[in-house]
N, C-alpha and C positions, 0 to 999 in steps of 0.2 A: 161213483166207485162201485165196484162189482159186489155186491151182496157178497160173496165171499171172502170178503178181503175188510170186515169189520173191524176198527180199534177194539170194541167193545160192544157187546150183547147184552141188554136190559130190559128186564121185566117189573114192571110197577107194582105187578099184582095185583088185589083185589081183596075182599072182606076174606077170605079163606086163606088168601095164599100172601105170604110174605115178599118182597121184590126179591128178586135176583141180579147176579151179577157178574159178569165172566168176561174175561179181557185176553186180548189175542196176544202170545208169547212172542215179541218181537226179536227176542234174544234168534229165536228156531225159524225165522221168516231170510231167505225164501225156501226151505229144504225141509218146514212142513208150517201145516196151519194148526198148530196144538190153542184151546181157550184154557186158560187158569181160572177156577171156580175163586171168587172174593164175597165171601161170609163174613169176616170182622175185617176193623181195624188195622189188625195186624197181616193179613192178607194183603191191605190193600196200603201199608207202609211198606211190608217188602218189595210186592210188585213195581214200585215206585223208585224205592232207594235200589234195587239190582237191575233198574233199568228193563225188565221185562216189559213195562210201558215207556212211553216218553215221549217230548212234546209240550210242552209248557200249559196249550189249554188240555190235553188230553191227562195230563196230572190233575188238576185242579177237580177235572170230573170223576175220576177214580178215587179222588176223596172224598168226593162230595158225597158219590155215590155210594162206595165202600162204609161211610158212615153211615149213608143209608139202608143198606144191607144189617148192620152191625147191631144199631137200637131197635129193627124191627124183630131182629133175632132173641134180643135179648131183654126188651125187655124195659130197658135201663132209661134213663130221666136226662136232665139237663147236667147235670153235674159230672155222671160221667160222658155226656157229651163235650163238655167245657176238657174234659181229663186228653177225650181224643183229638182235640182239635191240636192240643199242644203237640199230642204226641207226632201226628202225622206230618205237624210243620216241622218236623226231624227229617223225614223223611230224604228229602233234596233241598238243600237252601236256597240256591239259584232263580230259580223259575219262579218269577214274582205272582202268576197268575193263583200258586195253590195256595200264599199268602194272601192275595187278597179276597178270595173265595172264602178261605178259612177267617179272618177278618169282619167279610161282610155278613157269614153266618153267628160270629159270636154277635157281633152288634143286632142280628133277630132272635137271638136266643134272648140277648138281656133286655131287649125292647120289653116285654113284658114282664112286671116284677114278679107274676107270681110263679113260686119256686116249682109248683105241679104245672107248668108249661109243656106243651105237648111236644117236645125235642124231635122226636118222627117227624109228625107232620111239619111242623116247621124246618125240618134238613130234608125232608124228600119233594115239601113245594118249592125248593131253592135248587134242588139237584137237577128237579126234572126240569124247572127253569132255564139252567143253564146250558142242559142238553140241549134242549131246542134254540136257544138264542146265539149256540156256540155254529150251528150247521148254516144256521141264517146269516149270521155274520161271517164266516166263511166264504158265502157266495158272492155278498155285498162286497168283502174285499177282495176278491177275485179279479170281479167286474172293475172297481178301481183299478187295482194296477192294471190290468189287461188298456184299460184307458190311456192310462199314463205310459206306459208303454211306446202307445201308437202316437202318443201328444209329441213326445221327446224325437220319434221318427216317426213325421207325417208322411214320408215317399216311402218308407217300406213296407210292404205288403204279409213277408214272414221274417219271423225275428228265429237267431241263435241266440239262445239265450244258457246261463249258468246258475248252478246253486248248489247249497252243499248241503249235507246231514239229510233228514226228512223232515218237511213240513206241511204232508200230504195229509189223507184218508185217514192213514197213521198214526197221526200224531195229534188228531182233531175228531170232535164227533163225526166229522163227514167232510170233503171238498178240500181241504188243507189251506194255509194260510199261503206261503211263498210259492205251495206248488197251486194252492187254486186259483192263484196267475197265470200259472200256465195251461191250467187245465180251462179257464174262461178264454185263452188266446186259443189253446185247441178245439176252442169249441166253433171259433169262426176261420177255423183253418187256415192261424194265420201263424201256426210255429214250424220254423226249418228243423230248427236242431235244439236236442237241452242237454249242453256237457254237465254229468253227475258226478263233483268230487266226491271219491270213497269215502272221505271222514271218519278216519282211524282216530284213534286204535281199533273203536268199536264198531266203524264201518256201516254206518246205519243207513252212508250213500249208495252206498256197494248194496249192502242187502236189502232196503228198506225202498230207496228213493228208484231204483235201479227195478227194482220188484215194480214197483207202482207204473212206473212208465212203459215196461213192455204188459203187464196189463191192460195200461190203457192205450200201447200201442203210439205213443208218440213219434214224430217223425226224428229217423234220424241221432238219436238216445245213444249215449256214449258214457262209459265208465270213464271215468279220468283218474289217476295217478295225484295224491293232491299237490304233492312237488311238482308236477308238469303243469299245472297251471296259466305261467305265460308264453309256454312252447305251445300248449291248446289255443290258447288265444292268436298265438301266430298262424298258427296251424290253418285257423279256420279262415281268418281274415277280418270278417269285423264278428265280434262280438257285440251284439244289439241291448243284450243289458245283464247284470247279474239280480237273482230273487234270494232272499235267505229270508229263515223266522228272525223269532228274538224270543228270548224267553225274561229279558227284562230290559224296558225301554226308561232311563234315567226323563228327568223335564227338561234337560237339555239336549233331549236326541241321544247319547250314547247309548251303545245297545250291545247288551250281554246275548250273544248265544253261541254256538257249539263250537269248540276250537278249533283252529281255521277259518274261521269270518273272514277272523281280521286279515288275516295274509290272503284272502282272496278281496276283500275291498280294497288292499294298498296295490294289489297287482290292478285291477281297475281303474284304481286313478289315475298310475302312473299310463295305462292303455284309455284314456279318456273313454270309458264304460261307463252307463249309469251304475249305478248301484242301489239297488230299495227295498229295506227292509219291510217284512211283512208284519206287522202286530197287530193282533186285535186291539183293541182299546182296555180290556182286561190285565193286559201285560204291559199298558204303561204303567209306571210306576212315579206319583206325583210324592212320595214321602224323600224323595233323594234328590238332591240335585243334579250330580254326575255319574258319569261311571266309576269314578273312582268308589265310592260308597256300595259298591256293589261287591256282593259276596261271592267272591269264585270259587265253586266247592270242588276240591283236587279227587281223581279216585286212586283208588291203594296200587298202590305202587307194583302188584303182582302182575294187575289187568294189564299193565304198559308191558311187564318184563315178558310173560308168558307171549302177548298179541305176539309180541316181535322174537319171541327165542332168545332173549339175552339173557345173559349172563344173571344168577339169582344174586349175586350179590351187587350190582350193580347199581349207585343210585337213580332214582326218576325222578320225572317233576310231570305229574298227571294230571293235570286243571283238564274238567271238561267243558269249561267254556273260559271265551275271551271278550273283552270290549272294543267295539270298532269304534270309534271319535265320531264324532258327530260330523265332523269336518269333511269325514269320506264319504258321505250318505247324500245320496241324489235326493232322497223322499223316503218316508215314511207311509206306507200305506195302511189304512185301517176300515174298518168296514162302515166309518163314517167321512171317507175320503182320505184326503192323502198331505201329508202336512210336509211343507217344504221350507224349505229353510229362507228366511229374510234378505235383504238385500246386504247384509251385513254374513250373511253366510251361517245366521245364528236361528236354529229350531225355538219353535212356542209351544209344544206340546200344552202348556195349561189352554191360553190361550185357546188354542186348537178346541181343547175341548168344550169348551165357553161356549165358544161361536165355530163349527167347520166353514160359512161360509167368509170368515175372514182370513181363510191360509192364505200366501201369499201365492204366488204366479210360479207356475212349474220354473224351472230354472235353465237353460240351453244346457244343449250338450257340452255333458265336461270334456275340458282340453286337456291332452295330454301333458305331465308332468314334463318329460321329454320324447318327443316326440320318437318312435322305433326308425333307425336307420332304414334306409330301403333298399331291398333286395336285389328290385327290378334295374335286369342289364341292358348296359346300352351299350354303343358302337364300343366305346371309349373304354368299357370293363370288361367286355366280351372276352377280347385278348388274353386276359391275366387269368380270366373264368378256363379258358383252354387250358392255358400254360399252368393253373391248379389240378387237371387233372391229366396231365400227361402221361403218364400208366397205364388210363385208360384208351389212350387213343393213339398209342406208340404204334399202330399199323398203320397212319399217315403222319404225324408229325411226330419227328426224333424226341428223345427227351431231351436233345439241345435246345428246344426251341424256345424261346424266349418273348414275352407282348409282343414287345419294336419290333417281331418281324413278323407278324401276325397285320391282318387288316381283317377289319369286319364292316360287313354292309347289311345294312336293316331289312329287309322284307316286307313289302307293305302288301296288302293283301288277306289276311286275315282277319277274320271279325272279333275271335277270345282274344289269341294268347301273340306275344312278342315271336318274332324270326328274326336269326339271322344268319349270312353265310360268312363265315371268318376263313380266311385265304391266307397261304403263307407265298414267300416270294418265290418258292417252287414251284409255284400253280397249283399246289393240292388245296382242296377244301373241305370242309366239314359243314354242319348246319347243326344249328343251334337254336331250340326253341324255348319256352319261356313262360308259364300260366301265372298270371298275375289274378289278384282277386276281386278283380272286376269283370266284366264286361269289355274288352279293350277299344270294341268301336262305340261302346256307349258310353267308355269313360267312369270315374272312379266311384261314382254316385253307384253305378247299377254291378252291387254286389253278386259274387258267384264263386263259390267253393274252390278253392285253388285245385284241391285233389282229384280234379277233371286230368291231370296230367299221368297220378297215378293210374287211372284208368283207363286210358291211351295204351301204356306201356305192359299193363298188364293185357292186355287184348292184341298187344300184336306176339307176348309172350304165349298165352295160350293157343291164338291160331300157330304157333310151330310147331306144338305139343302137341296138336291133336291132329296137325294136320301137316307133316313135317313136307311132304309137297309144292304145300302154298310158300315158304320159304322164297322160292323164285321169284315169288311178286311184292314182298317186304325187303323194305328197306333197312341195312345195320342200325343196329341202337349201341351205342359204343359207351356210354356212361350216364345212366338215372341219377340226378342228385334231388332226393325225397325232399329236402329242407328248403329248397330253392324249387322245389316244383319245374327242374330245368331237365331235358337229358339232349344230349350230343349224339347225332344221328350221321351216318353218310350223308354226304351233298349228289344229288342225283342230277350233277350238272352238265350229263350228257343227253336228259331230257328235257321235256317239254309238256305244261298242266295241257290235260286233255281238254277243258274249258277251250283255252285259248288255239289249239289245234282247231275244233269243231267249228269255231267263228273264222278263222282267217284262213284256214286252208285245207279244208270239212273231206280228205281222201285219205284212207288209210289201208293199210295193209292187210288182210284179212288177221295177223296173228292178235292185233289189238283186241276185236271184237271176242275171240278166240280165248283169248286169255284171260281177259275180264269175267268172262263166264264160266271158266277153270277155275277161275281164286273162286267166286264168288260157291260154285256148285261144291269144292271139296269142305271150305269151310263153314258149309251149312250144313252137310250131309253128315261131316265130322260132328258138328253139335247139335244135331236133331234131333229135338226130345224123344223122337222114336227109337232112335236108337242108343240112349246113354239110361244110363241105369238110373229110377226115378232120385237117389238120393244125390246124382251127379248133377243132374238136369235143374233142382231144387237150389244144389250150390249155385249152381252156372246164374238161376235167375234170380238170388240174394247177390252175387258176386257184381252183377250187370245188372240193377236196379237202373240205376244211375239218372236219379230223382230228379236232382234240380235241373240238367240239362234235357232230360225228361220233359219236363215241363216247359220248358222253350221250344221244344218243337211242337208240343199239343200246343200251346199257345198261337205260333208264329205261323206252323205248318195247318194245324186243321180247326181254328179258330177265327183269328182277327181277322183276314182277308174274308172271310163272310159274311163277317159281325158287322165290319168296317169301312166294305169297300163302295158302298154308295148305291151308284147308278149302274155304272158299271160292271157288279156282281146281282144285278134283278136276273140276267137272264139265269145265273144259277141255282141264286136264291127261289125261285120261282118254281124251280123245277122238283119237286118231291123225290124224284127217282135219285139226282143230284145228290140233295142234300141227309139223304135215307144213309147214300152210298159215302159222302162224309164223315156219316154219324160211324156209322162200319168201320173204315179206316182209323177211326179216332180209339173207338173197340180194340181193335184188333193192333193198335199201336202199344195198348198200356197192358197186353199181354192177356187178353178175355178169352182168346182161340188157344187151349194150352194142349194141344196137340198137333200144334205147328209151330212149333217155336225152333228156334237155333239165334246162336251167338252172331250177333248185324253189327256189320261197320256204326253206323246209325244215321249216316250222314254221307251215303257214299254217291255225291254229287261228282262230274266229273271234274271237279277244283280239289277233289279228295283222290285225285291218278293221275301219276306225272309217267309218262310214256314216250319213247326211241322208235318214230315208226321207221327209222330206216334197218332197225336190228328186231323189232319187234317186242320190244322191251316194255313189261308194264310193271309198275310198282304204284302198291296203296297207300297212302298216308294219310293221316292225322283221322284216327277213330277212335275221338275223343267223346262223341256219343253212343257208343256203344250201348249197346242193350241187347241183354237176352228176349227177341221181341219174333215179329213174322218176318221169315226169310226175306218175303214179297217187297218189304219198305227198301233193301238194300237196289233189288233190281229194279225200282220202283225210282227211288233218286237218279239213279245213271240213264235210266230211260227217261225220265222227262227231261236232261240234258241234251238229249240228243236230238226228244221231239221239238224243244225249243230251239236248235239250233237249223234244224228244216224248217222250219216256218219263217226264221230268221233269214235263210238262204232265200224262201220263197218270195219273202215281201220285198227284200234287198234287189233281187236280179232275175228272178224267177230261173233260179239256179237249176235246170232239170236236173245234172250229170250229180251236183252234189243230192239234191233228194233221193236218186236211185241208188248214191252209194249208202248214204245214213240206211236207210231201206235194207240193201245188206246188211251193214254193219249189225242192225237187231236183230235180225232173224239170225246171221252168225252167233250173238252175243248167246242169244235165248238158245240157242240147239247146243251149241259148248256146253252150256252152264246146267241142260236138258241133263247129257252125257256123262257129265262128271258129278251130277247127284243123283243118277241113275237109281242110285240103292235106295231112293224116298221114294221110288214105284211113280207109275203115270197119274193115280189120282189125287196125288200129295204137290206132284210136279205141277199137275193142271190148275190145283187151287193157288197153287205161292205164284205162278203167271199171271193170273184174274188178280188176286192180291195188289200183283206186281201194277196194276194198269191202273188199279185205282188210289196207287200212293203216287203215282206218276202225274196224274189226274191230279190231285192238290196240288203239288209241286206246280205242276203249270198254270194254273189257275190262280196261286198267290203270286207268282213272278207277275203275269199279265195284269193283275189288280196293284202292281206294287206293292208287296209285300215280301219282298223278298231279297232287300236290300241290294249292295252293288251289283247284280248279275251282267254279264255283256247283251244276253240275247236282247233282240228287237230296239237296240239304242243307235233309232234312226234320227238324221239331223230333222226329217222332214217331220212336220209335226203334224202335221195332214197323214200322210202313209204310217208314221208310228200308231198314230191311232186308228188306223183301218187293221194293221198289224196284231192289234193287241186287241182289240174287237173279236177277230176271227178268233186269234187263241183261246180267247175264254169258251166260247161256243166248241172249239175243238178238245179242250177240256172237258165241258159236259159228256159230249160224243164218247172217250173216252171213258167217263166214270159210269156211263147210262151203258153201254154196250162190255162194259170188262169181262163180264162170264163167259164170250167170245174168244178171249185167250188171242192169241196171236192173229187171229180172223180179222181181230178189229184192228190190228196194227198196221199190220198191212194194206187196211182197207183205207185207214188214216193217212196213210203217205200216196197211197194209189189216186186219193182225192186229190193231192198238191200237185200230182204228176199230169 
């Protein structure tokens, strides 16, 4: 945790100087860092009981210490040490750790019967004790759950994970208990997302846990609403586990801490979620059997009425914590490992602490209570999905329309998300697509943030607004439905994917090429960090992060095909100019070059432009990876389509007529697209070209090595010629990424060789 951001600041002192002790205003976090001076006792019971601290071990140390502070000040002996110990056990009843802190100092105070016992030294070797061993155990059980974690999902790689209140930096000497789980998963850079319930009334999610994360920068970090709960959890799609503290762990697993646990462990079960409470070992508590015996200490009724504005006469019921059953608790983690419950579903905590190596065997993923109906539509629900929102899309089907007279056909073809075209018996159609939270060609195992849809739709919203021109080559979006990750598009069923033109019948119109490079130049020039005000430019590249699908193209795109591909990729792997020029691309993907940025399709292969070439008609769909990223990658996809489609031509029939046209068609493509971002000047023009050849250069380079899943190019029956085909491509590739600073020289030069 950042030196700035200390529970608490402590000085031992020395033969001159008394210790000190000062603890950070958690009430004023995040909207300032004020410390509170703790001199006595009484310091260090208010700070405790108004919640300016809190934390269950970070209590216990403010006693210890604030006692320590107190008899060095003053002076005083073992008797009124014995006076404050009771006192401070006033303080919070709850939080078993400052009882048994307070506990195991009177049992060293009376160790020794004589009544001149040095009370200092004996409460300040215990304080500074527990300092140290409170940070260390922190880390230990960090490492644990981040384990158990990864045990319970062996195939996942980053977890969404959940937790409420603060069990951070905060609330510990150092590292936190529930969150230095996640801070040991962030450390192997293996967390997606951590939704933070606010945890009212006093919000210590909100200002505490919320604080700590964009400090430390987590990926992904979300305030959550604590009633929104299982809408988050749908939201996201799987939820990989939930982390909470405890501030008192009964010997049969039940666990006291902050209110709202329990209603976020019952929403878990019932979402088959792990769930794993963090305790040190200090905070179990072996005098009690259950939770029932635990004391819930309510706070005054003003705290509830004020947070919220009601009414002053109004009764409350203010418990600041609750008990989750042992029943709902995946594990118990502790900084001597992790105690799971028996085959019988029954925790040993004594046990546990006996022997850790006899816990029992982590437990499978828990099953859901009832399983969440399923969103995901099919041919058979399509129908009734229209006829729900028929308001929106009253400018092709009446609002008479009814399922029975609907038909829907699936679309296969896509690698994320569901299609389909729903037809009425007029002949009009619509198209309907679908982001489910998986992967759809890899199936339900290989999770993926549903909100790739929102991102879609807000990006073909912004290219109107910026760029109300481009309008001609977008397709209607006629109804977003945010909860179903679904929206209702025009059916552009008097074209044709530009993929399947290029393979089957590679002549096109000049307006095609023409107009591709019109969308492509107005909507980069509109979002050009050069030209948008820096605070616009800043939104644009938080708005279009767009992480996780991010991340599949640096993977799929400028990765595994060189990592991967064998024998096959030596001649690229081999070449340093090559793989210098991949490292580049990979750069200048995740936004390293920020003076050439604009708002990219992300993904604009030509399976992403469905096109009329007998009208000239082109439209872009699905830029569902979007990113505010280099111009270069957009023209950079569309060109390696087209280079792999000549070489396709060539190996297939030694096509001259279609090579000469492809030949056109880029030079068309590039001088359009020159024209209509004119306003980025020739040197800006020149780099996003160069750019352009060497994201084109990957592209073709993982197609040829297979890496590049279903594509049409070079699927020759011959299996001899496919692999002379796919030979040549890779070294055409190189040529391409070794020569890119040539700009359009090399392109040309590239098809002039097939010719």
């Amino acid at each position: 945790m950042s030196s700035s951001l200390l529970s608490l600041i402590y000085d031992g002192g020395n033969a001159s100087n008394t210790p000190t002790l000062s603890v950070l205003d958690q009430r004023k976090v995040p909207h300032a860092k004020e410390y509170i001076p703790i001199k006595t006792c009484a310091d260090a019971h208010r700070v405790i009981k108004d919640m300016n601290v809190r934390g269950a071990p970070l209590i216990a140390l403010v006693a210890l210490l604030g006692l320590t502070c107190d008899l060095a000040e003053t002076k005083k002996g073992k008797d009124y040490a014995m006076e404050m110990i009771e006192f401070l056990k006033t303080s919070r009843p709850t939080a078993v750790n400052l009882f048994n802190a307070m506990e195991e100092l009177t049992s060293s105070l009376n160790a020794d019967t004589n009544a001149n016992v040095d009370a200092l030294e004996v409460t300040k070797t215990m304080a500074e004790r527990y300092l140290a061993e409170d940070l260390a155990a922190n880390k230990a059980l960090g490492d644990f759950g981040a384990a158990a974690v990864k045990q319970i999902h062996p195939k996942t790689n980053k977890f969404n994970i959940m937790t409420i209140c603060n069990t951070g930096s905060l609330a510990t000497a150092g590292h936190g208990t529930a969150l230095g789980i996640i801070r040991s998963l962030h450390a192997t850079s293996s967390v997606e997302s951590v939704g933070i319930l606010e945890t009212r009334p006093y919000n210590q999610g909100a200002r505490l846990t919320a604080f700590e994360a964009v400090e430390e920068q987590w990926p992904n970090s979300t305030l959550i609403v604590d009633s929104a709960t299982p809408s988050y959890m749908k939201k996201i799609g799987q939820v990989h586990c939930a982390v909470v503290g405890a501030d008192r762990v009964a010997k049969n697993g039940d666990t006291a801490n902050k209110i709202g646990t329990y209603h976020l462990a019952l929403h878990c079960r019932y979402m088959g979620v792990p769930f794993y409470v963090a305790s040190p070992t200090t905070t179990l508590d072996l005098e009690i059997e259950t939770g029932a015996e635990i004391v819930i200490e309510e706070r005054p009724a003003d705290e509830l009425r004020q947070a919220s504005n009601a009414p002053p006469t109004i009764d409350t019921w203010n418990p600041a914590f609750d008990v989750t059953p042992a029943s709902l608790i995946t594990g118990i983690v502790t900084e001597k490992g992790v105690i799971y419950p028996d085959s019988s579903g029954k925790f040993d905590v004594v046990q546990f602490l006996a022997d850790p190596s006899s816990a029992p065997a982590p437990p499978p993923l828990p099953t859901p209570l009832l399983a969440p109906p399923s969103d995901l539509l099919t041919t058979s629900t399509v129908p009734s999905y229209i006829c729900s929102n028929l308001s929106s899309v009253s400018a092709v089907f009446p609002s008479s329309t009814t399922p029975s007279s609907l038909t829907a056909e699936e679309i296969n073809g896509g690698n994320l998300n569901y299609a389909f075209v729903v037809k009425s018996k007029e002949g009009k159609s619509l198209f309907v697509k679908q982001a489910p939270d998986f992967v759809k060609c890899l199936g339900k195992d290989a999770k993926l943030h549903k909100e790739r849809m929102e991102l879609e739709v807000k990006t073909f919203e912004t290219w109107l607004e910026i760029s109300p021109a481009s309008s001609k080559y977008l397709p209607k979006i006629y109804n977003f439905d945010v909860d179903n990750e679904t929206f209702i598009m025009e059916f552009l069923g008097d074209c044709e994917m530009l993929e399947h033109r290029l393979i089957n019948s590679p002549t096109f119109t000049p307006l095609i090429a023409k107009g591709l490079g019109e969308f492509m130049g107005l909507t980069h020039s509109a979002s050009h960090v050069s030209q948008l005000d820096y605070g616009v430019a800043a939104e644009y590249f938080v708005n279009f992060k767009n992480e996780a699908l991010r991340g599949l193209q640096l993977e799929y795109v400028f990765t595994k095909a060189f990592d991967e591909g064998g024998e096959k990729a030596k001649v690229l792997s081999e070449s340093p100019k090559f793989m210098e020029g991949v490292a580049e691309m990979k750069r200048l993907y995740v936004g390293k070059q920020a003076d050439n940025l604009a708002l990219c399709h992300g993904d604009l292969h030509p399976g992403s432009v469905m096109i009329n070439n007998d009208d000239g008609k082109v439209k872009i769909i699905d830029p569902e990876f979007a990113i505010y990223g280099p111009p270069g990658l957009d023209l950079g996809s569309l060109l390696s389509g087209v280079i792999l489609a000549t070489l396709h031509h060539k190996y297939l029939g030694n096509d001259l007529a279609a090579i000469k046209g492809l030949k056109a068609f880029v030079i068309d493509f590039i001088t359009s697209y020159r024209k209509a971002a004119a306003v980025l000047g020739d040197s800006v023009l020149d780099q996003i070209v160069s750019d352009a050849i060497g994201f084109c250069s990957c592209e073709v380079a993982r197609t040829a090595l297979g890496f590049a899943g279903g594509r049409l190019w070079l699927q020759f029956d011959d299996a001899e010629l496919k692999e002379k085909a796919l030979a040549a491509t890779v070294l055409y590739a190189r040529k391409l990424m070794n020569e890119r600073e040539n700009g359009i020289v090399v392109l040309e030069s590239a098809f002039d060789d097939l010719l």
